[in-house]
Phi, psi and omega in degrees: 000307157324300189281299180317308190292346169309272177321289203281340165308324173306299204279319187305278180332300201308304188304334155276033163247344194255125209302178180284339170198162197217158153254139156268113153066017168085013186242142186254128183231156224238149166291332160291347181255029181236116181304156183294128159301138137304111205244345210260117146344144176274131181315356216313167176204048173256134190226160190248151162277092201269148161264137194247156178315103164304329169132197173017031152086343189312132168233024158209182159188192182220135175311101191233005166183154180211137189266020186216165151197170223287149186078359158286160155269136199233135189257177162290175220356035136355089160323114183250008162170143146303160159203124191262134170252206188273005170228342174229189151233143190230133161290150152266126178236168257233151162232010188241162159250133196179198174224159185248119161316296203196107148313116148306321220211101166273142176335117169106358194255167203255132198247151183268149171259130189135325220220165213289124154296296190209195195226140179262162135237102208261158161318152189301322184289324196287328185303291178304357177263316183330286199320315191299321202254333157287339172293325183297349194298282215321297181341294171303331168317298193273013177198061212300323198289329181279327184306309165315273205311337182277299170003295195291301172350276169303331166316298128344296181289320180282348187287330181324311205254004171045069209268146113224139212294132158218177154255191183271358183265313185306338161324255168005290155312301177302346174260303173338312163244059154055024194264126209248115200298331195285356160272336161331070186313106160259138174278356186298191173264160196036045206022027157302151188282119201277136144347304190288352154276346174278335184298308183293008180284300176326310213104354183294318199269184153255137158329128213047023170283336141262105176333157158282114141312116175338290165328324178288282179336290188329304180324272207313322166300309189291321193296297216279151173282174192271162190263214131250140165280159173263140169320127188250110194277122147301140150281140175296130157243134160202147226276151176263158185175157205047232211287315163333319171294315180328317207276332167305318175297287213296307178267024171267345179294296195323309203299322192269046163257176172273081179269135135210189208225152169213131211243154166196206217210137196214135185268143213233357199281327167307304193298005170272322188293326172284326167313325198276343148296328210239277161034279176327307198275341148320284190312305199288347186257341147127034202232087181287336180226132155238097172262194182276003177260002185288327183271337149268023146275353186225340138344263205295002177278334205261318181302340204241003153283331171266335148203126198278351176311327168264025161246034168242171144235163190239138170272115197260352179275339197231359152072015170241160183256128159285053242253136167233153220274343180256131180257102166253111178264134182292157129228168211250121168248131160245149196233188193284332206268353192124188175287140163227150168232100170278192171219170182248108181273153186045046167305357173248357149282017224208133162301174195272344192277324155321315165286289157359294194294296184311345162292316166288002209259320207262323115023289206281335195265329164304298173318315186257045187039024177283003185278164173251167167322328189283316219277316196295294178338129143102020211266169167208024129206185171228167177196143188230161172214093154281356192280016163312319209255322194167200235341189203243287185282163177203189143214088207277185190259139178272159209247091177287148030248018165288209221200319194204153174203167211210167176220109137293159188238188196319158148250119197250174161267140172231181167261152169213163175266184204245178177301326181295358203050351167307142181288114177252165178265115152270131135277098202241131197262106196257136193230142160255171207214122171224154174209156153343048221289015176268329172237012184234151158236172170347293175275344171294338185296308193280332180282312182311289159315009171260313196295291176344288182316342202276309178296308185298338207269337165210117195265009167277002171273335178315319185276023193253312182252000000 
């Protein structure tokens, strides 16, 4: 209120010194048409936010998102914008408490180090700590060797006078918790005390959050002796594609299903003896490798006619089960490009030996990456055999939109007893089970696997389908 009365008396005076007209430039003007002076300074308090070395020699980068826009309030280390170089990506963060003016820079724009992001309009203390420290900039630009020499000057004086540099809201703070700035470790230039240092003093921040000003750095460097450097190892990045991306989409799909699991344990020792009978009538048939899994593909087509609940998918938008009518069973190949799982269509019409074949079919195509879209298309259940690679248990992930999928693990020999109580030599297969826990339950899990289980553990049931 003073400085207006200030101002328009100041405007009032001037005019009673000054006659009612005068001429300018041979034009004659009224004493009334000459605007009120401004006698008072204009106030500003806008300060640009310069980006600073980011580090490894980088000098441009790109705008690649921004969490503010002109007229938010911002606190200190606010995140104010992404920004990517050719080598990181980095957040920027706010070193003022403030309103943001003005954005230099729209997305996608190329930003410089050095040079402005964007402009605060700051508290009045923080504005005069800014002002303090660009005049000194500028000082040092026209005059660096007189710049030193003041340096030292102040320097000298505040150790006399056991000075320490703040502004007066960093004051503030330090008396509001009590706090004695000269135990503060500061980061400012010339080693003034930052707001983001008293705080990390408090314990409000994380430790190192607030950087050292380059001159502090400079110091500490000239102080500490030099080091050897150690060899810096680069990280690799390199973008996912073919089947690593497939399995990133399929298994974030997979996560939002409800799974659990069930696990049991199945003696393999008859069904070896039978493989190793039908193994000739293979071979005659044009069928070069005959494993366990073509029977426990067709295990589970006999086990998934009696409950067809685990050969659906569920429409969770329209709250309904899909039950389908063809059993394509998916299975897991690893191949050079990764695991893939094509399926064997129409497994409950087809013999083991028939499936035998289409398995090696799809084996061989895998291997020279030659399946199609068609090999994918349509699976509605699954089976992995890790026991291919090692362990025993697992818990594998369902492939939506199907409802279940199963694993064996090794099959090894163990001892067991016999109906005789005799210790016998076994083979034994350990298998998980995951299922759909929104339309399958517990015992539905546990019957499908006894039935799977019931064929492999005797495989004279085979002729029977």
């Amino acid at each position: 209120m003073s400085s207006i009365l200030l101002r328009n008396r100041g405007a009032t005076m001037l005019k009673n010194c000054l006659p009612n007209s005068f001429k300018v430039c041979g034009k004659l003007v009224n004493v009334k048409q000459i605007r009120c002076l401004h006698l008072t300074p204009c106030m500003e308090k806008i300060l640009s936010f310069k980006l600073s070395d980011i580090g490894e020699g980088i000098r441009e980068v790109t705008v690649k998102e921004w969490y503010v826009k002109v007229g938010d309030k911002v606190e200190q280390f606010d995140d104010l914008c992404e920004v990517q170089s050719d080598k990181a990506s980095v957040t920027i963060t706010s070193r003022y408490d403030g309103k943001i003016a003005k954005i230099h820079h729209p997305v996608d724009d190329i930003a410089l180090v050095g040079k402005p992001l964007l402009d605060f309009d700051v508290e009045e203390d923080e504005a005069d700590d800014s002002d303090s420290e660009s005049s000194s900039d500028s000082e040092a630009e026209s005059n660096s060797t007189a710049q030193s020499n003041s340096e030292k000057v102040a320097s000298d004086e505040d150790v006399a006078r056991n000075i320490t540099l703040a502004t007066p809201a960093v004051r503030r703070l330090a008396m509001e918790n009590k706090v004695d700035l000269s135990k503060v470790p500061a980061t400012g230039k010339l080693g003034r005390v930052l707001k983001g240092d008293v705080l990390e003093y408090l314990g409000h921040v994380p430790a190192g959050t607030n950087k050292p000003h380059p001159t502090i750095a400079a110091k500490s460097e000239l102080s500490s002796a030099p080091k050897a450097a150690s060899p810096v190892v680069a990280d690799r990045v390199e973008p996912l594609k073919g089947v690593p991306k497939a399995m990133l989409k399929a298994m974030s799909e997979s996560l939002k299903i409800p799974h659990f699991a069930y696990s049991d344990e199945i003696d393999m020792t008859k069904l070896i003896d039978f493989r190793d009978q039908l193994k000739t009538v293979a071979s005659e048939r044009g069928i070069s490798k005959l494993t366990f899994m073509p029977f426990c593909i067709k295990a589970a087509s006999v086990a998934l006619s009696k409950y067809p609940i685990l050969n659906s998918s569920l429409d969770v938008a329209k709250e309904a089960v899909i039950y389908k009518a063809a059993h394509n069973i998916s299975v897991a190949i690893d191949t050079p490009q990764g695991l893939v799982v094509p399926n064997i269509k129409n497994c409950e019409r087809k013999n083991i030996l028939d499936i035998a074949k289409d398995l090696n079919e799809l084996v061989e195509r895998g291997r020279k990456g030659a399946l199609t879209p068609r090999d994918f298309a349509d699976g509605t259940f699954s089976l992995s055999n890790i026991g291919v690679v090692g362990g025993t248990y697992t818990h594998p992930c369902i492939m939506a939109p199907q409802v279940a999928i199963g694993a064996m693990g090794r099959t090894k020999a163990v001892p067991r007893f016999n109906e005789n109580d005799e210790i016998v030599k076994a083979y034994i297969m350990n298998v998980s089970w995951s299922a759909d826990h929104r339309i399958i339950d517990g015992v539905t899990m546990a019957q499908f696997s006894n039935v799977w289980k019931q064929y492999l553990e005797n495989p004279a049931l085979f002729l029977l389908n």
